[in-house]
Structure formats: C-alpha cells, structure tokens
C-alpha atoms as a printed R data frame, in Angstrom:
    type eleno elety resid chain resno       x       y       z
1   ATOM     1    CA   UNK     A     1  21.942   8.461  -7.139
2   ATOM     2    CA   UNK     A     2  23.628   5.122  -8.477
3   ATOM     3    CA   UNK     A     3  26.993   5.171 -10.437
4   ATOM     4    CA   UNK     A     4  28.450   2.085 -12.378
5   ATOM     5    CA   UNK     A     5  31.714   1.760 -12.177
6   ATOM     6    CA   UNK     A     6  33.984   0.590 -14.947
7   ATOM     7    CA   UNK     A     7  34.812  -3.182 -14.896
8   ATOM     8    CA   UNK     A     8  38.067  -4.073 -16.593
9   ATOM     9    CA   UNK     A     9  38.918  -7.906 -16.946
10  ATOM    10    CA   UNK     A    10  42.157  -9.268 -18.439
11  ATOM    11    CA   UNK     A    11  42.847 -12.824 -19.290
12  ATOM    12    CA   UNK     A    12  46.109 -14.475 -20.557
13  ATOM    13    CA   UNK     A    13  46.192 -17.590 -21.721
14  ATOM    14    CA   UNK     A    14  49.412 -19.342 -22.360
15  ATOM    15    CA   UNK     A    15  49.698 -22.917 -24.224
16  ATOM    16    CA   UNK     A    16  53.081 -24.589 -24.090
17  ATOM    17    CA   UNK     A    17  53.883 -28.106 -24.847
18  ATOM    18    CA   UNK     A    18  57.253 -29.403 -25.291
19  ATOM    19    CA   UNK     A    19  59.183 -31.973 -27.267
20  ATOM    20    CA   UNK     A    20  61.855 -34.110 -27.411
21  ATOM    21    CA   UNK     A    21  64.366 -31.381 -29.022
22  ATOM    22    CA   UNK     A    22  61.404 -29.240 -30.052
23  ATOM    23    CA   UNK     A    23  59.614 -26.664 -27.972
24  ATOM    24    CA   UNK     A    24  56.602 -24.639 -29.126
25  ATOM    25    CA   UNK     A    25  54.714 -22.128 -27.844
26  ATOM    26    CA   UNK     A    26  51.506 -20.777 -28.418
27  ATOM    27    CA   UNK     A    27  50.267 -17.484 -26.844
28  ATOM    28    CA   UNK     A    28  46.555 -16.064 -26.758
29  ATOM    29    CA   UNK     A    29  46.321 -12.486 -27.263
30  ATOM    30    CA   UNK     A    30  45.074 -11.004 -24.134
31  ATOM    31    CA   UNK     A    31  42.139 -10.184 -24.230
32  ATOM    32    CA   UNK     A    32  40.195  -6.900 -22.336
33  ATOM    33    CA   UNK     A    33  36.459  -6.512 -22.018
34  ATOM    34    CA   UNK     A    34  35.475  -3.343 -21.000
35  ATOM    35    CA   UNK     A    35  32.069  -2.666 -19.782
36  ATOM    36    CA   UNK     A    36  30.684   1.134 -20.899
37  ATOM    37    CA   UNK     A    37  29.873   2.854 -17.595
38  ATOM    38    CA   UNK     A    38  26.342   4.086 -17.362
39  ATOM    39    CA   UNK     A    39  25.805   7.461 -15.130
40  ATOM    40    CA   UNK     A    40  22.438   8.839 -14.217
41  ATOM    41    CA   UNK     A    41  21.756  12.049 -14.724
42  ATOM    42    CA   UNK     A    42  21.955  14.252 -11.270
43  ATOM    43    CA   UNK     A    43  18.703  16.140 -11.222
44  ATOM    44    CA   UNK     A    44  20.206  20.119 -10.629
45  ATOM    45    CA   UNK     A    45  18.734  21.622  -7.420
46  ATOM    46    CA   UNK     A    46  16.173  23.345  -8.494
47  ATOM    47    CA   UNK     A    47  14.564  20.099 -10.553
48  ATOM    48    CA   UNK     A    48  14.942  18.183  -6.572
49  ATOM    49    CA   UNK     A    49  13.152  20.914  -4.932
50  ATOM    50    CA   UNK     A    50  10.465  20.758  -7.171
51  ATOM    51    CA   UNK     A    51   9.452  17.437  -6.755
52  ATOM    52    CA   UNK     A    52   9.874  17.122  -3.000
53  ATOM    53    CA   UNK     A    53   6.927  20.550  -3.192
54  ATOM    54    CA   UNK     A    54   5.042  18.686  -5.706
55  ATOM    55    CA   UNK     A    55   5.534  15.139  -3.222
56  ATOM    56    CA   UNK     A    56   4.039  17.574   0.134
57  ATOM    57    CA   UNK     A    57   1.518  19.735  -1.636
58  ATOM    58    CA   UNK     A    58  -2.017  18.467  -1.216
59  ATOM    59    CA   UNK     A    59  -3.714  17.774  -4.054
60  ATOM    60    CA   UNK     A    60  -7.002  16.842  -5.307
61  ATOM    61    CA   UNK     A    61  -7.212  13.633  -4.045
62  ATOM    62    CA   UNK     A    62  -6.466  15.162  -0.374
63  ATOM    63    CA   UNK     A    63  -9.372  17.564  -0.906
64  ATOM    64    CA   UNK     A    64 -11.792  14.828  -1.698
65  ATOM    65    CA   UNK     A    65 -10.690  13.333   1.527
66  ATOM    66    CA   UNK     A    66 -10.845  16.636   3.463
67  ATOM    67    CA   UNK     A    67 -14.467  16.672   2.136
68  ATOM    68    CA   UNK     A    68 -15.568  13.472   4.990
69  ATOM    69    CA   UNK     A    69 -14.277  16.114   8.078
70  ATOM    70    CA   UNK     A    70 -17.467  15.692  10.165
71  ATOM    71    CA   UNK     A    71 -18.774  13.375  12.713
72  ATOM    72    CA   UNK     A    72 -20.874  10.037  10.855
73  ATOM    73    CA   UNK     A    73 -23.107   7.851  12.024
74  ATOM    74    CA   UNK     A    74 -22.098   4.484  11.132
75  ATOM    75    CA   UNK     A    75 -24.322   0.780  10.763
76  ATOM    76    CA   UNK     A    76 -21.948  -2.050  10.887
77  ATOM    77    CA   UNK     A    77 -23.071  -5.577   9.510
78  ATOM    78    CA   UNK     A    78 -20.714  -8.845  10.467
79  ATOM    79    CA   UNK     A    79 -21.092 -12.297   8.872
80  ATOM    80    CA   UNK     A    80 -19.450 -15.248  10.111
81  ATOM    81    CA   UNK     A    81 -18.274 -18.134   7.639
82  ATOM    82    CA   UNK     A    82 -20.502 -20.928   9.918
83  ATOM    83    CA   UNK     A    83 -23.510 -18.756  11.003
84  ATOM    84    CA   UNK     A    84 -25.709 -17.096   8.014
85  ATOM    85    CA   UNK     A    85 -27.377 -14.731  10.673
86  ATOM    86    CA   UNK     A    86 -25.340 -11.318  10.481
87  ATOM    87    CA   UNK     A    87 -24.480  -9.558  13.694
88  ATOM    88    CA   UNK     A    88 -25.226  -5.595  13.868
89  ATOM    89    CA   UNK     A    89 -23.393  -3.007  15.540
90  ATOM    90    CA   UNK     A    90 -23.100   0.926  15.633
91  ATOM    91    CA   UNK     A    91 -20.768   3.331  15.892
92  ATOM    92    CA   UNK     A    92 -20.067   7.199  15.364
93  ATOM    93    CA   UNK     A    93 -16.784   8.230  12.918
94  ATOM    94    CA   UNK     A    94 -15.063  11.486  13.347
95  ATOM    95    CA   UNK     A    95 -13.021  12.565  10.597
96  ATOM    96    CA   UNK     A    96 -10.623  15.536  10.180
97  ATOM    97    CA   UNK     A    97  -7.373  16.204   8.273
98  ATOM    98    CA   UNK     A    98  -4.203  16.672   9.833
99  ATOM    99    CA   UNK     A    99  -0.532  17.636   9.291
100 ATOM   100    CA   UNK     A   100  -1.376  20.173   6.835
101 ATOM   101    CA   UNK     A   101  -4.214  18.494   5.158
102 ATOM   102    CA   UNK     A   102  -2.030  15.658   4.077
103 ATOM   103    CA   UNK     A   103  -3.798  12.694   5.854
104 ATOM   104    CA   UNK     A   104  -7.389  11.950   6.692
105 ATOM   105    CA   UNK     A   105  -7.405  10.536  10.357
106 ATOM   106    CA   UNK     A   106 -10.617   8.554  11.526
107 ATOM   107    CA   UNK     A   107 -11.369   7.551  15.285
108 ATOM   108    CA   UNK     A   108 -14.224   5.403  15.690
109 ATOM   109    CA   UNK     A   109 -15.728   4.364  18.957
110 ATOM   110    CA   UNK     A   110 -19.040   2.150  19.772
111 ATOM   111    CA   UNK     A   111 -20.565  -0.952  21.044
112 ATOM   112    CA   UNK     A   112 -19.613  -4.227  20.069
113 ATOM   113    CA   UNK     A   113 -21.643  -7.360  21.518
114 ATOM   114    CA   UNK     A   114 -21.548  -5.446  24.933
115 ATOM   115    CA   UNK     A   115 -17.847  -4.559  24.680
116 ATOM   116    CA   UNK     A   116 -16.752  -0.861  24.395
117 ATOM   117    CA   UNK     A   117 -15.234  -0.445  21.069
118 ATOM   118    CA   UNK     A   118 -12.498   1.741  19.697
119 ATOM   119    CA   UNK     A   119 -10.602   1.935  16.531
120 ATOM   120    CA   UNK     A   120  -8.064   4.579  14.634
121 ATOM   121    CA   UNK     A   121  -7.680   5.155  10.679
122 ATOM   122    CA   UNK     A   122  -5.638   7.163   8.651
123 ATOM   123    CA   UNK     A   123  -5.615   7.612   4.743
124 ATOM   124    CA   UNK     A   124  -3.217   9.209   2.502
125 ATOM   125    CA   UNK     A   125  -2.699   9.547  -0.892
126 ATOM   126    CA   UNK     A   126   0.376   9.425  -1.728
127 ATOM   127    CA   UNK     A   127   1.591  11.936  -4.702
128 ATOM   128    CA   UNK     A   128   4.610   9.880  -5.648
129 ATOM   129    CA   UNK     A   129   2.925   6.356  -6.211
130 ATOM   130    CA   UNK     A   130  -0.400   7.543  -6.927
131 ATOM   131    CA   UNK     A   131  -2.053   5.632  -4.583
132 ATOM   132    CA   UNK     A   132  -4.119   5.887  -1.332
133 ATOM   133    CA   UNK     A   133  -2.915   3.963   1.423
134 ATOM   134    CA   UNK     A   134  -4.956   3.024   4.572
135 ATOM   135    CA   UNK     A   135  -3.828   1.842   8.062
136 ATOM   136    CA   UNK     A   136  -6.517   0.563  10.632
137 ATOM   137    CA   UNK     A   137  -5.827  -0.343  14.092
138 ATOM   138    CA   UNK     A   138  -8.304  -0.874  17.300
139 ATOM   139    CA   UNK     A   139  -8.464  -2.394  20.742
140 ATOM   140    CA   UNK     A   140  -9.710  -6.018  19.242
141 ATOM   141    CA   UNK     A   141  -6.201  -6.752  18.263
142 ATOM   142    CA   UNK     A   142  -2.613  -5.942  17.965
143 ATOM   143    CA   UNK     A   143  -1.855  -5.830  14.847
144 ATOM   144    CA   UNK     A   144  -1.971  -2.998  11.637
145 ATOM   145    CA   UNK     A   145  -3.752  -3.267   8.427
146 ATOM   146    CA   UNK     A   146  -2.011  -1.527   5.819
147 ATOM   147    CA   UNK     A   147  -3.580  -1.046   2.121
148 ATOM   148    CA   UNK     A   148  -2.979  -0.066  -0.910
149 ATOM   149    CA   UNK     A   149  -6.178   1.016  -3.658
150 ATOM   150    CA   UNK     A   150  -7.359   2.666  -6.158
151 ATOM   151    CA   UNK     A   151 -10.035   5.825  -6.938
152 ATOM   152    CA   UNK     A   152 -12.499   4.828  -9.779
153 ATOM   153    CA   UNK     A   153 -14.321   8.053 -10.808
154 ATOM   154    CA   UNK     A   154 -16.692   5.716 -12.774
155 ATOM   155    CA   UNK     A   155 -18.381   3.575  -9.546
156 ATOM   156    CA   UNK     A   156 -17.113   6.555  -7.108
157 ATOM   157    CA   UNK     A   157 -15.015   3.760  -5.258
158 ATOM   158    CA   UNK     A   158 -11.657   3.456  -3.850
159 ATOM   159    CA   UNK     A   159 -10.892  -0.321  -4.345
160 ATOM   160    CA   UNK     A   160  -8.537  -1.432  -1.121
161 ATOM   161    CA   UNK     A   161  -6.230  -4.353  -1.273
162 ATOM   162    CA   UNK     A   162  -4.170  -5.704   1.876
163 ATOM   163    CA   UNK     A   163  -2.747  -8.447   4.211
164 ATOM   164    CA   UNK     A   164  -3.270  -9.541   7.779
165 ATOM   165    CA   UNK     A   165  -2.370 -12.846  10.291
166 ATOM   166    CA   UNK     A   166  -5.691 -14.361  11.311
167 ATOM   167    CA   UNK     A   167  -5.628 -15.045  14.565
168 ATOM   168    CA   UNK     A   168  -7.482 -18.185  14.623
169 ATOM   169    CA   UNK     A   169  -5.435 -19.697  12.040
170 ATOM   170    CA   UNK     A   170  -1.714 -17.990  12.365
171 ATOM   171    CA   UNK     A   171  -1.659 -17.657   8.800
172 ATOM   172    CA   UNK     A   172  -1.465 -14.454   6.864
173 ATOM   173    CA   UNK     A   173  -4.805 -13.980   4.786
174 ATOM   174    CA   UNK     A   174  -5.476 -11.229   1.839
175 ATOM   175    CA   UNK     A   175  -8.395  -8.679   2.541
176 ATOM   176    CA   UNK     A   176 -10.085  -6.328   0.193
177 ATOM   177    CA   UNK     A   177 -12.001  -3.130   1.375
178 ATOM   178    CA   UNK     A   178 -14.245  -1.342  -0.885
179 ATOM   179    CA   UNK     A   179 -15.767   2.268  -0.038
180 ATOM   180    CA   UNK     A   180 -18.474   3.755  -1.993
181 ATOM   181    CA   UNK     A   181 -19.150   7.219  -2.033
182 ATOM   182    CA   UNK     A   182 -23.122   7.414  -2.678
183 ATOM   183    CA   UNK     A   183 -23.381  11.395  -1.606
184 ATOM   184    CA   UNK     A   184 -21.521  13.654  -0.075
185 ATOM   185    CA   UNK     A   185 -23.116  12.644   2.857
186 ATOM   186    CA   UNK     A   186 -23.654   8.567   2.721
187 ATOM   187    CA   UNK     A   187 -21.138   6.020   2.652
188 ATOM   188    CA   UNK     A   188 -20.248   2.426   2.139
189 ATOM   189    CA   UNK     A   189 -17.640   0.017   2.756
190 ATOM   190    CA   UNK     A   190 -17.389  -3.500   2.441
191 ATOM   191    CA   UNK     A   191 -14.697  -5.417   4.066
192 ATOM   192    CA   UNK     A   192 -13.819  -9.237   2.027
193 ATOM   193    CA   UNK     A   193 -11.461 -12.095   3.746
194 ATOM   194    CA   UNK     A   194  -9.966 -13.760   0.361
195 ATOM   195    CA   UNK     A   195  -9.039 -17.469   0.829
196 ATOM   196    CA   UNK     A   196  -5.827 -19.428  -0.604
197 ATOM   197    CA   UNK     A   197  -7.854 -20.088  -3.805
198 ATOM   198    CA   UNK     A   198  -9.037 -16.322  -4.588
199 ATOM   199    CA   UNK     A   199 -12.812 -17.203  -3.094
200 ATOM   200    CA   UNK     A   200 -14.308 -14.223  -1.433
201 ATOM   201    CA   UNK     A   201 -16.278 -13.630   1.725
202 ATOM   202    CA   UNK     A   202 -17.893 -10.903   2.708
203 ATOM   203    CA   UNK     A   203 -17.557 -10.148   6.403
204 ATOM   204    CA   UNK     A   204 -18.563  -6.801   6.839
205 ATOM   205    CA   UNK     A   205 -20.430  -3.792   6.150
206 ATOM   206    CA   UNK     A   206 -20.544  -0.475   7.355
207 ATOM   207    CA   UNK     A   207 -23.164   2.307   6.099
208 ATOM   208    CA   UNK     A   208 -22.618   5.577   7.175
209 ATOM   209    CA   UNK     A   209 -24.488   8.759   7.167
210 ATOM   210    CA   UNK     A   210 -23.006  12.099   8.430
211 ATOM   211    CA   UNK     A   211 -24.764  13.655  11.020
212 ATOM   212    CA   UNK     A   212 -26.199  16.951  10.370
C-alpha cells in the first residue's frame, strides 16, 4: 500500500527599494501550491485472500508440467565455437512435482567425457507474472541460471531467456533455452550462448525420450 502525502509550499516574496525621502514597497501575494493527494484503494480482506489462493493454486500450466513426472532418457549434443565436431553425452532425467504440485524439480545424473555428472532443475510458473521461470545448477560450476520464457501453444515451445558469467571470459553472457514438446513422450531442448552483437550459437542439444 503507498499513500501520497499532501505537499504544501509557501513563498513570499518581498521587493523594497528605497529613496532619498521616498520609500516604496512592493509585496508579492503569497503564493500556495497544493498538490491533490492520490490514495490507492485498500483491497478489503476478502479481495487479498483471493488473490494470494488464486497466486498458490496450481493451474494449467502446472499440470502440463506435472505431465513430464517419469524417469527420461536423455542424448546430449555439445558444440564448441573452434571445433565443428560435436561431443555426445547421455544421461537419465527424473522428474516429479513437489510442494503441492507447484514446481517441477529435475535431477539429472550421467557421464560426461569420463567425469560423473550431476545436475538439479526446477520450473515454475508463476501465476502472478505469467511466466515460467527455470533455475539450473550442477557440479561443473558454481553458479545458478535463472530464466524467464514463454509457452507458445502454436510450436509447443517454451522459449527461455537468461544470463550467466562465463568463466573463461569473466563477463556476463545472455543464453536462450528452447524446449520442444514433440509427444508426450519425446523432448527437445536447445541451449544458445548470444554474443555482445545478438549472434547466436548453438551449444547444445538434448533429446529425450521417457522410458517406458
């Protein structure tokens, strides 16, 4: 709740100049400006209760996410800017909802050029902003991805957009993740480093099929 106070401002301004056997005296009327206060609206309890339910009821966004609960098999594709050979990898995704069926949690574990490989994901979808929002960590780094996107019913894709320090360069870098839903049971995302002038790379893609 914000309130704007009034604002009252007075000025006075007095003009005197004297003469020999002559004084005269001007005097400016003082003059007030008075600034209308604006006041929100208090929404009554019952309106505030409302909306917090509507904020932490799932909806039908959640239950297209509760839809992935399952264990995948997953095909991961890496391209590196000076080598046109990609690298492959695999991994299994497990998927389930928690708190309630608010959030989709993702743990993902494999092999990675001989190194054990482990990473976490959750997803929400946030009723308020009407977005999904992603966070990604794993035991190649220390930092979070956090991103914001998009459903499109049309291509069946949640468009992701985010930031991130590369390590290599110290510098913070944009990414963009796209998943495509091909069947209830395949899946595709595509992971994009974007450069200082907007240029896409592609650096990664995962196919995923859920195991029966």
């Amino acid at each position: 709740m914000k309130t704007n106070y009034i604002y009252l401002g007075a000025l006075v301004l007095c003009l005197a100049s004297c003469k020999k056997e002559e004084v005269k005296s001007e005097t400016v009327p003082e003059t007030i400006e008075v600034k209308k206060e604006v006041t929100e609206t208090t929404p009554d309890s019952t309106t505030v209760a409302k909306a917090w339910a509507d904020y932490a009821t799932p909806s039908k966004a959640h239950e297209m996410l509760a839809k992935d609960t399952g264990t995948w098999d997953a095909e991961m594709t890496f391209w590196m800017p000076e080598s046109p050979e990609p690298q492959k990898a695999t991994s299994v995704a497990t998927y389930k909802m928690i708190l309630d069926g608010k959030y989709q949690e993702g743990v993902f574990k494999g092999d990675m050029w001989g190194m054990a490989f482990e990473g976490r994901g959750t997803t929400a979808y946030d009723n308020a902003s009407k977005q999904f929002i992603t966070t990604w960590i794993d035991n190649m780094g220390t930092g979070m991805l956090v991103s914001r996107g998009q459903y499109d019913e049309t291509s069946k894709t949640i468009t992701f957009s985010g930031a991130m320090v590369d390590p290599v360069t110290g510098k913070e870098k944009k990414v963009k993740e796209i998943i495509t839903y091909i069947d209830d049971d395949t899946q595709k995302m595509e992971m994009f480093d974007i450069d200082a002038n907007g240029k896409e790379f592609k650096n990664m893609e995962i196919n995923s099929k859920r195991r029966k």
